[in-house]
C-alpha positions in Angstrom: 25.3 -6.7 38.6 26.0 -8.7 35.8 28.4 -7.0 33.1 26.5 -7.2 29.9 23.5 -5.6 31.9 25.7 -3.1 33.3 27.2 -2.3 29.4 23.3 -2.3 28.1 22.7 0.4 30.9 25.5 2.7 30.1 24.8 2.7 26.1 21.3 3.6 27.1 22.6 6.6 29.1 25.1 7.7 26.3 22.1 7.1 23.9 19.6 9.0 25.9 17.1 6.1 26.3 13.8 7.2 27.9 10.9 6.0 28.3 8.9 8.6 26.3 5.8 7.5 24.5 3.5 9.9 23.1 0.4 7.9 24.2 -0.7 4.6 25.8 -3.3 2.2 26.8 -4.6 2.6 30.2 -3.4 -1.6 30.0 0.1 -0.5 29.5 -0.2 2.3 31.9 -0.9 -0.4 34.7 2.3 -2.3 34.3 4.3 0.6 35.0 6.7 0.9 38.4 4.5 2.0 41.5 7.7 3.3 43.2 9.7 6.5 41.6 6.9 6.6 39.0 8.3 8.4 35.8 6.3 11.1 36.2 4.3 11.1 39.5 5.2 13.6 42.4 7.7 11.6 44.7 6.4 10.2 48.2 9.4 8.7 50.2 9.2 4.9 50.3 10.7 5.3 53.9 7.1 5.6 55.7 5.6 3.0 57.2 2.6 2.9 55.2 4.6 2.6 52.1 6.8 0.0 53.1 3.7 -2.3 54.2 2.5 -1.9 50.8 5.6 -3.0 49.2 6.7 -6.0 51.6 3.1 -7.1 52.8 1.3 -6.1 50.2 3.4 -6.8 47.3 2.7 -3.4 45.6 5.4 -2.8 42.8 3.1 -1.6 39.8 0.6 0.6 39.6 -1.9 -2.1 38.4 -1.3 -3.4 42.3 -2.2 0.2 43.4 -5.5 0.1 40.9 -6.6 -2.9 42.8 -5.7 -2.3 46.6 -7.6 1.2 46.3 -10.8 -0.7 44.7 -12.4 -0.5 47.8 -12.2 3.3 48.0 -13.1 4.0 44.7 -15.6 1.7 43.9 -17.6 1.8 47.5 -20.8 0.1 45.9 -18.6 -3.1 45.2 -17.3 -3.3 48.2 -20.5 -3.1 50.8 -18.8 -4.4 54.0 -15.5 -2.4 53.5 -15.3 -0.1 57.1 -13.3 3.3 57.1 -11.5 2.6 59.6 -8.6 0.5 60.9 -10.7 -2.7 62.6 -12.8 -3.6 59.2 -13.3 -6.6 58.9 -14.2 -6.8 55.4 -12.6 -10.2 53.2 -10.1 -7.6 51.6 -9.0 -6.1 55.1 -9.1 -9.7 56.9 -7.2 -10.8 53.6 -4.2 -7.9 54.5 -3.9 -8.7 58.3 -3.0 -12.9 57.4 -0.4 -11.0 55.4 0.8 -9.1 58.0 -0.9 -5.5 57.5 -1.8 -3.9 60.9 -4.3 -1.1 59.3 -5.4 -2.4 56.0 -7.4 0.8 55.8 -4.6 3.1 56.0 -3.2 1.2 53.3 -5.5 1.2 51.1 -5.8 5.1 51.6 -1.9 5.6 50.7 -2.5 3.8 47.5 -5.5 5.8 46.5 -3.3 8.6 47.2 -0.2 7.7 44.8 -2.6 6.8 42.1 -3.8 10.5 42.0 -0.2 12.1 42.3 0.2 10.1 38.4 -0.2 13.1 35.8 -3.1 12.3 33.4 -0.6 11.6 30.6 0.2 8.5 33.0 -2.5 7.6 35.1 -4.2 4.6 33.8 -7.3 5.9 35.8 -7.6 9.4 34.0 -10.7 9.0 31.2 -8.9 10.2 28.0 -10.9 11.9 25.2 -10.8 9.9 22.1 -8.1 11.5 20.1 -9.8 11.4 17.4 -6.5 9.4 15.2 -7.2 5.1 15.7 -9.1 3.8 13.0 -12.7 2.7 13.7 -13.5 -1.4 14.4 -15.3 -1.1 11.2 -12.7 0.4 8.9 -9.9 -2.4 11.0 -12.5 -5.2 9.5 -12.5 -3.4 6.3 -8.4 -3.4 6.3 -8.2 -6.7 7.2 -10.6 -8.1 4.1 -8.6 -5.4 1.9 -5.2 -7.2 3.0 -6.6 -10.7 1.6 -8.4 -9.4 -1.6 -5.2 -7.3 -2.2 -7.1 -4.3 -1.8 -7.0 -0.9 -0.8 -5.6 -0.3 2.8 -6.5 2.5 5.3 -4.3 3.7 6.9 -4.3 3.9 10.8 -2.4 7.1 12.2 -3.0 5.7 15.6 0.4 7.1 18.0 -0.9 4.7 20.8 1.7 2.2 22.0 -0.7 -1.1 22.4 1.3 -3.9 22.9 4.4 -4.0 25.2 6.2 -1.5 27.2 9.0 -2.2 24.9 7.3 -0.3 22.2 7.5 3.4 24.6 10.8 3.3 24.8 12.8 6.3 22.5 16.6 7.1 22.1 17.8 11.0 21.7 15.3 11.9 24.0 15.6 14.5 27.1 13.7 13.5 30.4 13.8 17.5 31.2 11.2 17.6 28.0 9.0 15.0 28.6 5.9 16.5 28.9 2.9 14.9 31.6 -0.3 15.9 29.6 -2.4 14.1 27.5 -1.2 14.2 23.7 -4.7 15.4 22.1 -5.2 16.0 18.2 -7.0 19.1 17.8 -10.1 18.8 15.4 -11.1 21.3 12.4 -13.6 23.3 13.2 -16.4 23.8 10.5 -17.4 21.7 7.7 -14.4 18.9 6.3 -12.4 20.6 3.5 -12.4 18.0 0.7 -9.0 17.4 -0.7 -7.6 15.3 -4.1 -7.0 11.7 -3.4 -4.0 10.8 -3.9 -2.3 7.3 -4.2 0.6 6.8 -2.3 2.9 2.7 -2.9 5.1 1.7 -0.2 6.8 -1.3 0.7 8.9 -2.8 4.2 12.2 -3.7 1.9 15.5 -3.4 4.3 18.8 -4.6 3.2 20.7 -5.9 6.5 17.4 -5.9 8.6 18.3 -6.5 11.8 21.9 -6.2 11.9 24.1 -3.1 12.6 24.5 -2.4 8.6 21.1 -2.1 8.4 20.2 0.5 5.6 17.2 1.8 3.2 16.2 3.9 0.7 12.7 5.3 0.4 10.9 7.6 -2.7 8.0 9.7 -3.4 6.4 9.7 -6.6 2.9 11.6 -8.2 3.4 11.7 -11.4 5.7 11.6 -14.2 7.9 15.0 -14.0 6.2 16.1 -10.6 8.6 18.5 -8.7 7.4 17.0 -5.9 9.3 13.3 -6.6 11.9 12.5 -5.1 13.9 9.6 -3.7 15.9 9.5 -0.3 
């Protein structure tokens, strides 16, 4: 193993570097490790069934596991797919030119480590809205705000969106990690109405990107409010 890589791994260790994401898109979800999931219950790798997945198959996310199972879970799309180990379906025939001797079997086994994935996880779970991403139509409304120089919504979203790169957290303990959804808990009863208040910020970062990296950041309401302050 090359040295840097084995220097990045040991600072991550003494940094406690997890992945540990409160929420993410099923998208993301699908390029995650098929084999000693993060969170699913452990099957060994040692069976026969799971090491055709892996060498004939080429199984190695769980995006690969979505769409070996298809024919299980979606039955209607796949008409000519036989429950048992002679189908001769375009899938099945498909898996034996690779090798496969039960393509059915397989595809079972996948199904299977799909549904050991905890809901937090599993790409194929149907998430309630949590109630926290803006709407399309207030992200249409930000985005003609952000030309006019207008006001801004802001969007509380905690959904990682765009790279695996953005789940990854440091101080974290794997012990702690919990597998259920994260789900924000609406008021019940009619909206209480509360003051508007303006709030100014900026992205100003002396150093950004380097190891001295430092900033400052304030609060202010109004003149002589003993809630200002400045950190």
């Amino acid at each position: 193993m090359n040295n840097n890589i084995k220097q990045m791994l040991k600072t991550a260790c003494k940094y406690k570097v997890n992945l540990a994401a409160i929420k993410m898109t099923p998208h993301l979800l699908a390029q995650l490790p098929t084999w000693y999931h993060l969170s699913a219950e452990q099957k060994p790798i040692a069976s026969t069934t799971a090491k055709c997945l892996l060498q004939k198959h080429n199984v190695v996310k769980v995006a690969d596991l979505i769409k070996t199972s298809a024919r299980l879970r979606h039955p209607t799309q796949h008409p000519t797919h036989r429950k048992n180990r002679n189908c001769t379906c375009r899938e099945c025939s498909n898996d034996r030119d690779l090798g496969c001797r039960n393509p059915h079997k397989c595809v079972k086994e996948a199904l299977v480590r799909i549904n050991l994935i905890p809901p937090k996880h599993n790409p194929m779970t149907q998430e309630p809205p949590d109630g926290m991403s803006l709407t399309r139509s207030r992200k249409l409304r930000n985005e003609r705000a952000r030309l006019t120089n207008g006001e801004i919504t802001l969007d509380p979203s905690i959904t990682c969106k765009e790279s695996l790169t953005e789940c990854f957290r440091i101080f974290t303990d794997p012990e702690r990690n919990l597998t259920h959804m994260a789900q924000r808990y609406k008021h019940r009863g009619p909206t209480p109405r509360c003051r508007e208040i303006t709030i100014y910020t900026n992205s100003a970062c002396m150093n950004n990107g380097k190891k001295n990296a430092h900033c400052r950041n304030g609060v202010w309401f109004t003149q002589d409010d003993p809630r200002n302050c400045a950190l």
